[in-house]
Residue, then its C-alpha position, 0 to 999 in steps of 0.5 A: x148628489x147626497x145632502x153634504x152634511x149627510x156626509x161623514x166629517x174627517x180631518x183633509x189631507x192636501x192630497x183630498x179632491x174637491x169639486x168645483x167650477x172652472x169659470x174659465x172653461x165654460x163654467x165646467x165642474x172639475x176637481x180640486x186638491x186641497x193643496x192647490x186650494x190652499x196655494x191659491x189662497x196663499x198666493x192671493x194673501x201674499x203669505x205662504x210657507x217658508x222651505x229653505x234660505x240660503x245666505x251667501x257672504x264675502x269674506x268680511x262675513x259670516x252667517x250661521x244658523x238653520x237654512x231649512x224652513x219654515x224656521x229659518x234662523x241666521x246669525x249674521x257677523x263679521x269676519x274680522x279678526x282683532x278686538x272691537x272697541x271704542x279705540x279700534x275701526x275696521x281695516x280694510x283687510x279685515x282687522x279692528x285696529x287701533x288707528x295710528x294715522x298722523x293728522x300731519x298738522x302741526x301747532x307752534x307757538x312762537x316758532x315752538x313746536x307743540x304738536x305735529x299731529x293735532x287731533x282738535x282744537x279748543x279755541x277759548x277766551x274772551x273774543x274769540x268765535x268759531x264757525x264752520x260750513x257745510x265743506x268743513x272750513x272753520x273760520x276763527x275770529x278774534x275781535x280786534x283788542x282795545x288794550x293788546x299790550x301785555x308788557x312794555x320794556x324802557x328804552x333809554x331815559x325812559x324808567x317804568x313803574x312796573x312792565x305790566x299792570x297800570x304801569x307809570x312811564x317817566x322820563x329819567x333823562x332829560x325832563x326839560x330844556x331851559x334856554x342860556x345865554x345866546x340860546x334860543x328854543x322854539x316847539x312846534x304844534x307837535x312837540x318838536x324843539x329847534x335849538x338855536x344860538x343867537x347873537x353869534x357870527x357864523x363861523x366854521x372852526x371845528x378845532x384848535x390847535x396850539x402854535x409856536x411858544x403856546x401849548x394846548x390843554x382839554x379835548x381839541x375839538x370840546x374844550x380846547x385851552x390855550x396857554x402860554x409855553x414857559x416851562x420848556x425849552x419852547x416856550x414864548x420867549x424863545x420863539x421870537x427873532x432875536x433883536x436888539x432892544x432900544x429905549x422906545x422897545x417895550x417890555x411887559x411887566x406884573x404890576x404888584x400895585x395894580x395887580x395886573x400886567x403893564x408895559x414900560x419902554x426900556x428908556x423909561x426904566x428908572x435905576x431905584x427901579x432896579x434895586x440890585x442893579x442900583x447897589x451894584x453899580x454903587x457898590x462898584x463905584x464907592x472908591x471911584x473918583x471922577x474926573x469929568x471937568x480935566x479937558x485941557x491936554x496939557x498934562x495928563x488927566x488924573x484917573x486915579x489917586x494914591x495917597x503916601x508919605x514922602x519916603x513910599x512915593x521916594x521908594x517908587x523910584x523915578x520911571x516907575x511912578x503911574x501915568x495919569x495918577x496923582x500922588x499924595x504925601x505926607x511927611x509921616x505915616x499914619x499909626x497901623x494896626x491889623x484886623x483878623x477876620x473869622x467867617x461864621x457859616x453857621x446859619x447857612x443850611x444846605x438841604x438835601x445833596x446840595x452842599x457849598x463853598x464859601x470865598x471871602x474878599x478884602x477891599x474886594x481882594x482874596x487875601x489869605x489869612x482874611x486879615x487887614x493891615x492899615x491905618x487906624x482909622x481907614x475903612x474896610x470891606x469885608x465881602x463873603x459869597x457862598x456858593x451852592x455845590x450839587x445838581x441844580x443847588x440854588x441859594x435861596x432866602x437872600x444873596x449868596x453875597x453878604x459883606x460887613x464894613x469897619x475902621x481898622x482900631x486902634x487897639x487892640x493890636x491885632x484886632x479880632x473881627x467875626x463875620x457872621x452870615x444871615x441864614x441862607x438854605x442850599x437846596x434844589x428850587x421847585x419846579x414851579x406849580x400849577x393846578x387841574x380841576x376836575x369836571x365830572x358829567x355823571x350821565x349814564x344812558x338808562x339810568x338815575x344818578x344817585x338811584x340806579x348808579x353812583x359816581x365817585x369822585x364826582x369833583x376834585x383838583x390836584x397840583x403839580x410840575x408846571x406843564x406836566x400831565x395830569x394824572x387819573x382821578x380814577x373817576x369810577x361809577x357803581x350800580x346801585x343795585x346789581x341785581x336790578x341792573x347791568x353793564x350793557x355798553x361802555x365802561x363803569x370807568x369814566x374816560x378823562x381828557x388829557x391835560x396838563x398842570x398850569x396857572x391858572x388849573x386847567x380842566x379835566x373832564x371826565x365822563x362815560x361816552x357810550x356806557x349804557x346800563x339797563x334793568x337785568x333779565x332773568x330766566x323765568x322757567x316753570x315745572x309742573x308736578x301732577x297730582x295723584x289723580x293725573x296719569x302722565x299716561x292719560x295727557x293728551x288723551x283724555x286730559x292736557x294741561x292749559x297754562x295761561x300768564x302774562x309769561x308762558x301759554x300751551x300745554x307742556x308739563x315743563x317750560x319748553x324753553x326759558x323766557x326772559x323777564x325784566x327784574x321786578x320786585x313786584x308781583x307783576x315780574x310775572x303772572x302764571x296759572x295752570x289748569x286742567x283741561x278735558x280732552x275734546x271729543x275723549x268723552x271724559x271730563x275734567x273737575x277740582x282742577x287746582x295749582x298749588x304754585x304762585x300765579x304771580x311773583x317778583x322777579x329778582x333772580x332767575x326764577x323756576x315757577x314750581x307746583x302741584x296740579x291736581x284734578x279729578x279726571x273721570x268718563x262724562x256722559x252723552x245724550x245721541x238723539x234719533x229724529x225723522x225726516x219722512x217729508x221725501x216718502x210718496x205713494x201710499x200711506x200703507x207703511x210705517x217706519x222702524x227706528x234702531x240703535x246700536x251701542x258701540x258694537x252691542x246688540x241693534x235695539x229698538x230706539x223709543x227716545x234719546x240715549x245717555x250713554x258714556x261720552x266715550x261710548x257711539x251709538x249708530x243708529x238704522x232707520x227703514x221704511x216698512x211697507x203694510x202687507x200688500x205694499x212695497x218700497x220703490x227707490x227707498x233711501x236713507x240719508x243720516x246727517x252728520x252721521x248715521x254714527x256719533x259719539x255721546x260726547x258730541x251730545x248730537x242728534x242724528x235726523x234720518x231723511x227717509x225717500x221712496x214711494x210705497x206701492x200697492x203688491x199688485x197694479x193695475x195696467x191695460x194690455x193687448x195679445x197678439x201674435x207680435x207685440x206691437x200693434x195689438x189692441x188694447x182691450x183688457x186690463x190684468x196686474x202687474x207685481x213689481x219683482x224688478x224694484x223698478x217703478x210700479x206705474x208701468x211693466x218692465x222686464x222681471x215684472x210678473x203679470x196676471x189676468x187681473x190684479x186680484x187673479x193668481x192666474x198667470x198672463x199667458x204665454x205670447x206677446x202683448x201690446x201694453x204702457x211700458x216706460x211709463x208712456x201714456x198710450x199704452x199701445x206703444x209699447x210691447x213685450x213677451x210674457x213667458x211663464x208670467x214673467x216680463x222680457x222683451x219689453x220695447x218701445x213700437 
């Protein structure tokens, strides 16, 4: 053969022969083409030219570009319909929706409704901690408050300084006990009091009542007062039997000198005693002769005795003379004169509708003309009675009887006598009197006399009708300050028991039974006015309103519902605060949050909290960070591994460290393991936690857990051929190049085999024993190779 380079140099075609040793055929010069040299070398390298791909898609994608190689270029989308954006997620029928799913969680706050589609929750303040596992329970802790009252509201008797704040709790009742007369008072250890009386007998009355001749004033069951009945048709006097009194019977009487009430038995009642019985009988018995010393039968007894001359006693006439009279003569009369009497009433005053009469006696006879006619000398007895006329008229101021004495004159003839009557008044006598004092309790529950409520009148006494109720004294309490406080029970008008005029006063006493005043509550309500840079629009999405106080807590922009609040003129009535919140996870923040309202006030009236709040609401940023995880990769170290990111729906770049994006932006991050030429990836898996998507807000890192073990393209495995499978013996060692994804230590179906694992020569045709299964006697397994690929592979 020629010297090559003797040969001319041309540019080879793939179609040209070369010339070459078959070692497989005894070493046999045959020739080539070009083509199949340059197939072999690629088939060894694992490269080679690219003709044609197809992409097949489902429905939910799409794939565009040129399938015909080598310059295969394909755009791979999605289907769906609709806008994708950081609002919207992907359907199942293939829309970008905005998700309207109901979290179907409500918050109340006293019973209130807040929400009943709760995206998150924020829990703040001192205290408080959260925690949450793997399973997603959220466990919340709130330690335990060593000062967990916000308020405190006074009972009865009990008055506060304020209802918050270092409050001062006093006692507006009763601030202590101070034992009396028969009162005994005794405190255990633990500020128990036992009241007790002492030095009384036992006793179960319960109630007086008034008997016959008595009557009864004051509460029957409080303070019951008996006295005497003697203004009525039932008095004492008339309740008795009726007797005959004898001398040793008593009588009682009022001793003027002694000041005090005595007895005298009617034996022992001197006639002086008696003064008007005394004149009476005087006066009966001034013309009375007695003759008490005639007992001798034998003539008649003188009873009575007339003096006369001798020719009157002649005149009377034998048979008309008076038996057991004694008549004196005389031989001639004495001189006789007359007296005229004139009566003068002047001073007797008849009062009102009273009137009188008047009725005149001479020597105890009704005479008319009033005129006397006798001896000059002889006495006489003038007598004039007045007698009241008109209902219930008396006379009054001395005796209705008044009578003037004298001796007829001489001269002159006739004489002329005025009888002038001492004054006297006709009237209608009062009814007698008596007298009530009134007792005041001025205690009403849940407030101070004289600070928080007034009582008028607190004493006073009134006079009447003896035995005639008492009327009211109209004893009425005022509060003090109706602003501050209120009538809750009762009345302000004082109850007064019942009682009647006597002597001496009985007791009214008045007092408010079951009244109670208390400090008012009012309304407290707030409103909230937002500021120019708060979109009512943007509340709860990207901002919310925190209100915090002693009075309201939430969200609302208004007060839900009105919250009562005991009066105070303190800045302790109430505490309110309101501020501008981020949303969680909305990717904005929230700065130069500012309430222009009172945070504390008074309350004296109902009160509407009112203010702007302002605040300056704008999109955070985030941090999303990439971390690996390549602990679970075996095999080779022939690879490495590609780190991408994917903002929002954007391209899917190369990540080289953490990303600041806005926090309302999501970065999905894709990790792969990427073997060397040569090698390849069984089982490969990637594991993202807490996803493979976060948002910027959350400020999370992602670490991708990357498993799988790298192989070498072609591996080494020992083989037998024969006319079956099993049976055959081992005796050569060819390659095997994993197309199943299986594992790479042992030949499965789908693998293709070759004489070795540097050959591009195909194992042929037939049957053969081998290590399947990952056996390690490899004779105890078998399979068919046809056209260099694995089938048929089982177990001998």
């Amino acid at each position: 053969m020629s010297i090559i380079y003797s040969y001319p140099t041309i540019q080879p075609t793939v179609d040209d022969l070369l010339i070459g040793t078959d070692v497989g055929d005894d070493n046999a010069t045959k020739s080539f083409t070009v083509q199949s040299l340059v197939s072999l070398i690629n088939a060894e390298s694992g490269s080679g030219t690219l003709t044609g791909v197809t992409i097949s898609t489902d429905a939910f994608l799409t794939a565009v570009g040129n399938p015909t190689g080598p310059a295969v270029a394909y755009t791979i989308g999605l289907a769906a319909t609709g806008t994708p954006s950081a609002t919207t997620f992907l359907r199942g029928d293939n829309q970008w929706v905005v998700p309207t799913v109901s979290s179907g969680i409500g918050v109340y706050s006293s019973n209130v409704l807040l929400t009943n589609n709760l995206s998150s929750a924020n829990f703040t303040g001192a205290g408080v901690s959260t925690s949450s596992d793997q399973d997603g329970n959220v466990t919340i802790t709130i330690a335990g408050a060593t000062n967990a009252v916000e308020s405190l509201i006074q009972g009865t008797g009990i008055g506060l300084s304020s209802s918050t704040g270092n409050i001062i709790v006093s006692n507006t009742g009763i601030t202590g006990l101070i034992q009396g007369s028969n009162i005994s008072i005794s405190t255990t250890a633990t500020g128990q009091a036992t009241i007790s009386a002492t030095g009384l007998t036992s006793g179960t009355v319960t109630s007086v009542g008034a008997g016959a001749g008595l009557v009864e004033t004051g509460t029957t069951s409080i303070d019951p007062i008996l006295s005497l009945e003697y203004n009525t048709a039932t008095s004492y006097i008339t309740q008795p039997e009726t007797l005959v009194p004898v001398d040793a019977d008593f009588i009682p009487f009022h001793s003027v000198s002694g000041t005090k009430v005595g007895k005298v038995t009617f034996g022992d009642i001197q006639a002086s005693t008696l003064a008007s019985v005394e004149s009476a009988i005087t006066d009966s018995n001034v013309d009375t002769i007695k003759n008490d010393t005639d007992l001798l039968p034998s003539v008649n007894k003188v009873l009575n005795v007339i003096t006369l001359t001798d020719a009157e006693y002649t005149a009377i006439g034998a048979g008309n003379y008076a038996a057991g009279t004694l008549y004196l003569t005389t031989a001639t009369g004495q001189p006789q004169n007359t007296v005229n009497f004139t009566i003068d009433t002047s001073a007797i005053n008849a009062a009102g509708s009273c009137g009188f009469t008047q009725s005149t006696t001479v020597n105890g006879s009704v005479v008319n003309p009033i005129a006397v006619t006798g001896s000059v000398g002889s006495t006489y007895t003038v007598s004039t009675t007045i007698t009241p006329t008109g209902s219930g008229c008396v006379v009054s101021g001395g005796s209705a009887t008044q009578t003037i004495t004298g001796t007829i004159p001489a001269t002159p003839s006739p004489a002329a006598v005025t009888q002038t009557l001492a004054a006297r008044t006709i009237l209608v006598p009062a009814t007698p009197q008596g007298g009530n004092t009134l007792n005041v309790n001025t205690a009403i529950s849940g407030g101070t006399f004289n600070t928080d409520y007034t009582v008028s009148p607190t004493s006073g006494s009134s006079t009447g009708d003896l035995g005639t109720a008492v009327g009211s004294y109209g004893v009425t309490a005022t509060i003090s300050n109706p602003a501050q406080y209120e009538l809750t029970a009762g009345s302000l008008t004082a109850t007064q028991s019942s009682a009647v005029y006597a002597n001496p006063n009985s007791i009214s006493n008045a007092s408010f039974p079951g009244t109670t005043i208390a400090i008012r509550s009012y309304d407290v309500t707030y409103a909230i006015t937002l500021g120019p840079g708060l979109n009512i629009a943007d509340k709860g999405v990207t901002w919310d309103i925190l209100v915090t106080g002693g009075v309201f807590t939430g969200n609302s922009q208004n007060s839900p519902a009105p919250v009562s609040r005991q009066y105070d003129t303190t800045n302790s009535g109430y505490t309110f605060n309101a501020v501008v919140v981020d949303v969680l996870n909305s990717g904005y923040s929230v700065s130069g949050s500012s309430w222009s309202g009172p945070t504390a006030g008074p309350v004296i009236a109902a009160t509407n909290i009112t203010g702007t709040l302002n605040a300056t609401v704008s999109a955070s940023t985030g941090t999303a960070t990439l971390a690996l995880n390549t602990s679970g990769i075996g095999g080779s170290n022939n690879y490495s591994v590609t780190e991408k990111y994917q903002i929002n729906s954007g391209a899917l770049l190369t990540y080289t460290g953490t990303l600041t994006e806005p926090g309302t932006s999501q970065a999905t991050f894709t990790a792969d393991i990427v073997p060397n030429s040569g090698y390849f990836v069984s089982n490969e898996n990637v594991n993202y936690s807490p996803s493979q998507t976060v948002l910027f807000s959350n400020n999370e890192t992602v670490t991708a857990t990357l498993s799988g073990i790298v192989y070498a393209n072609r591996q080494s495995f020992s083989y037998g051929a024969g006319s079956s499978k099993c049976g055959n013996i081992i005796n050569s060692s060819g390659g095997v190049e994993k197309t199943s994804g299986g594992s790479a230590s042992y030949v499965e179906n789908g693998d293709t085999v070759y004489t070795s694992t540097s050959s591009s020569t195909l194992l042929a045709n037939g049957n053969y024993t081998g290590n399947i299964n990952n056996v390690t006697n490899p004779s105890s397994g078998g399979f068919t190779v046809s056209s260099g690929i694995v089938s048929g592979v089982t177990s001998c």
